[in-house]
C-alpha positions in Angstrom: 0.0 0.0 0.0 1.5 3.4 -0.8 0.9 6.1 1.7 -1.2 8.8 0.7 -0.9 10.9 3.9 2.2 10.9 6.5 1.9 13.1 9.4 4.9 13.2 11.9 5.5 14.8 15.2 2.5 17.0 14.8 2.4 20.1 17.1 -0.8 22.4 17.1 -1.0 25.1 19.5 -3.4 28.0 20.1 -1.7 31.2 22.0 -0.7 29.5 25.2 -2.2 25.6 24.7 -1.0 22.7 22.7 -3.6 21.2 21.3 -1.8 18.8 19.6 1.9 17.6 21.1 4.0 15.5 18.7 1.4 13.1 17.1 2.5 10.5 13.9 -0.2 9.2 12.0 -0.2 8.0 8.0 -3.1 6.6 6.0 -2.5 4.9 3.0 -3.8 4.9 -0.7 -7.4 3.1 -0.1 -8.1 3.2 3.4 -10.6 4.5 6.1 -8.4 5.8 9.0 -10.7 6.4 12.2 -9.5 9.1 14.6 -11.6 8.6 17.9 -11.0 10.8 21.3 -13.0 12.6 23.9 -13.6 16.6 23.4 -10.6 18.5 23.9 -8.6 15.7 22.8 -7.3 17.2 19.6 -8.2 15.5 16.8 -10.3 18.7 15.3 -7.1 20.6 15.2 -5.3 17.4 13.8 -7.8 17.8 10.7 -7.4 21.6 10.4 -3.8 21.3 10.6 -3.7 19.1 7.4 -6.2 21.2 5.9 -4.3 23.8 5.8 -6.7 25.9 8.3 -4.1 25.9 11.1 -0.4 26.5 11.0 1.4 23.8 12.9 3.9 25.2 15.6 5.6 21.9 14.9 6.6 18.7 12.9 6.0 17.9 9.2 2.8 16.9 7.1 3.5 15.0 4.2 0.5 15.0 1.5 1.1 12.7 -2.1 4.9 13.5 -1.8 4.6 17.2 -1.2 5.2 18.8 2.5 2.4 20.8 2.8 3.2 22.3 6.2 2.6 25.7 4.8 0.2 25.4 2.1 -3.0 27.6 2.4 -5.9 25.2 2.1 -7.1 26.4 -1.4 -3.3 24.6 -2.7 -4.1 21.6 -0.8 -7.5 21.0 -2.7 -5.8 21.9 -6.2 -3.5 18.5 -4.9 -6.7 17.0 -4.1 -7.6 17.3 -0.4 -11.1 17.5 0.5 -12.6 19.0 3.9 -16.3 18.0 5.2 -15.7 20.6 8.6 -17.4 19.9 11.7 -20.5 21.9 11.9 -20.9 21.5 8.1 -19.8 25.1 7.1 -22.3 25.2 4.5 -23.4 28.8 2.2 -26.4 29.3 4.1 -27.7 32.1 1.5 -26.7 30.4 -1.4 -28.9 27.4 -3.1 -28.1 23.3 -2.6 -26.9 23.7 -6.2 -24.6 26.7 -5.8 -23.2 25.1 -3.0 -22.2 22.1 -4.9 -21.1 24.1 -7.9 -18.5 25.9 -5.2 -17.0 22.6 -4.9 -16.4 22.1 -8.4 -14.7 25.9 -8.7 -11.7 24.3 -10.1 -13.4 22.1 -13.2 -13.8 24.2 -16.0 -15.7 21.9 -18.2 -19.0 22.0 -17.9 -20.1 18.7 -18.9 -17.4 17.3 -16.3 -19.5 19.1 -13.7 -22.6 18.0 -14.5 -21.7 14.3 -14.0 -20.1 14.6 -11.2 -23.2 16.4 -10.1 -25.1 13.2 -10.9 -22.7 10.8 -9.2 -23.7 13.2 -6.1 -27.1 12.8 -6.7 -27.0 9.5 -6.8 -25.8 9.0 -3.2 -28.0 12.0 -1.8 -31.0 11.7 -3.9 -32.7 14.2 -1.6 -30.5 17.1 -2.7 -31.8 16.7 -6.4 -35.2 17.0 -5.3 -34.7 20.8 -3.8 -31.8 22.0 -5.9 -32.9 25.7 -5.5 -33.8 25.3 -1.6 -31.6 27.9 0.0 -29.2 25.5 2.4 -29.6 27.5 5.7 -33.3 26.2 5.1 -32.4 22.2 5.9 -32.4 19.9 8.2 -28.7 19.0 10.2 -28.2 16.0 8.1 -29.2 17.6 5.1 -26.7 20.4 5.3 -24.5 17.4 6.0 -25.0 16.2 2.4 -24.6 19.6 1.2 -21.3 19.8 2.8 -20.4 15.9 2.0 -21.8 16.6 -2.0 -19.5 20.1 -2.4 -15.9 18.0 -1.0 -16.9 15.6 -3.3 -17.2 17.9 -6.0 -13.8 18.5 -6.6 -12.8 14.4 -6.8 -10.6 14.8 -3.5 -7.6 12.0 -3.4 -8.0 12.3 0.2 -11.3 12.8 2.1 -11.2 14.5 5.6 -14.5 14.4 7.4 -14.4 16.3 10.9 -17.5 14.9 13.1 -20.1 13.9 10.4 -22.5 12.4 12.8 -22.5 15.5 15.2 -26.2 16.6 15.9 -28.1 14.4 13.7 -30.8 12.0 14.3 -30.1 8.1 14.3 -32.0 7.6 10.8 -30.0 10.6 9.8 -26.3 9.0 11.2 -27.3 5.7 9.7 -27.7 7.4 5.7 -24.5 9.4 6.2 -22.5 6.5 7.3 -24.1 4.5 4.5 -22.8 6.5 2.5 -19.5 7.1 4.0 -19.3 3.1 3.6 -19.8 3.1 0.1 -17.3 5.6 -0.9 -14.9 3.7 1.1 -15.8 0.5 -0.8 -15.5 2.6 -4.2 -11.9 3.1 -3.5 -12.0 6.7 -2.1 -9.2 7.6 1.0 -10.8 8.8 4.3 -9.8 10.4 7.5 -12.6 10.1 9.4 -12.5 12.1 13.3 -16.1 10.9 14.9 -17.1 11.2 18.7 -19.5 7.8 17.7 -16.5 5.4 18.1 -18.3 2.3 18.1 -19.6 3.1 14.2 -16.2 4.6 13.8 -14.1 1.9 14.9 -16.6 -1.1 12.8 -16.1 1.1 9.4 -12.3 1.3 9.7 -9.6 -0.3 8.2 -7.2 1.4 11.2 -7.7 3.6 13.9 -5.8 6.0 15.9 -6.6 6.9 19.6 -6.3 10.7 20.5 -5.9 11.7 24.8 -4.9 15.0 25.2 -2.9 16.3 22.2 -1.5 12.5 22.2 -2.0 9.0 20.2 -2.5 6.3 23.1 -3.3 3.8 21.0 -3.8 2.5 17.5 -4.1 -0.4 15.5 -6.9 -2.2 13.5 -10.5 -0.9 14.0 -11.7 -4.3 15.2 -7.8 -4.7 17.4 -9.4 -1.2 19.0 -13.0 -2.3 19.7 -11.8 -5.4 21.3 -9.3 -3.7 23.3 -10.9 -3.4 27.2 -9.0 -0.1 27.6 -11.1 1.6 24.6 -14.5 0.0 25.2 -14.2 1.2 28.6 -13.5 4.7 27.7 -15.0 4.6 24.5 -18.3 2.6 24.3 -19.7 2.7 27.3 -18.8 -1.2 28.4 
């Protein structure tokens, strides 16, 4: 497997507070990598940091061969690195379509965009149905399409979703995750950092532990949900 994303000795601080304090992850070409921790733990400034969003204070992020340390984020998805941010971030004044069509800002041929358009629509169905509904008008989950639809706009080589299940109802969780399954079946690369570490942790190919700004613990996702120190911090057992 060739690795797709090396992270080593990660630092991430904000004023006086490291956030993040010499972490080493990878994920190679193909996988779902799970990052599971507590609130506080880090793992949302983990994602930022490789998104470009945060400047580390530390250590070296390696993206398809390039050290993107210093990149802005806008030179990160030109190398194909897609963000689904927690809380969605969606264009609330602007339509489902125009949302989606801001993830395809970089395509220039139009007949490109309309198929990808329809590969969207087939996963999210829904989102074809209202294309002109302004997307501060939906539901949680269904701004969490909109968000999920626009990163997949641009064909990322590397998906990073921050918290996808955050706030949404149980029908909604299980149709995101679906479809977070299937794309990982289709081939697509995905960092996934979700609070829900049970559904995390069965979807993963490997998964990382984050306590405090540190990795405790990684291995397999079904190593980690066997492991009695996770499911008794973890999943409630």
């Amino acid at each position: 497997m060739s690795v797709l994303l090396n992270v080593r000795d990660l630092k991430v601080a904000y004023g006086g507070i490291n956030a993040v304090k010499g972490i080493d992850l990878h994920v190679n070409r193909g996988e779902l990598v799970a990052l599971i921790g507590a609130n506080g733990a880090g793992k949302s400034s983990t994602l930022k940091a490789i998104a470009g969003l945060l400047t580390p204070a530390g250590g070296e992020i390696q993206f398809l061969d390039h050290q993107t340390n210093r990149l802005p984020a806008y030179e990160l998805v030109q190398l194909g690195l897609g963000l689904v941010p927690e809380g969605r971030g969606v264009f609330k004044r602007m339509t489902i379509l125009e949302n989606l069509q801001m993830g395809a800002f970089l395509k220039k041929d139009p007949k490109a965009i309309q198929q990808k358009l329809e590969e969207v629509f087939s996963y999210f169905p829904r989102l074809k149905e209202r294309l002109s509904q302004l997307a501060g008008t939906l539901s949680g989950g269904e701004q969490q399409m909109v968000a999920m639809g626009r990163a997949m706009m641009a064909e990322p080589k590397l998906l990073l979703l921050d918290e996808p299940s955050m706030g949404l109802s149980p029908i909604m969780v299980e149709t995101i995750f679906d479809v977070v399954k299937t794309l990982s079946a289709s081939g697509m690369t995905i960092l996934l950092v979700e609070q829900n570490a049970r559904l995390a942790l069965q979807m993963a190919s490997r998964a990382y532990v984050m306590e405090s700004g540190l990795i405790t613990f990684s291995g397999s996702g079904q190593e980690l949900l066997q492991d009695s120190r996770v499911r008794t911090a973890y999943l409630g057992e």
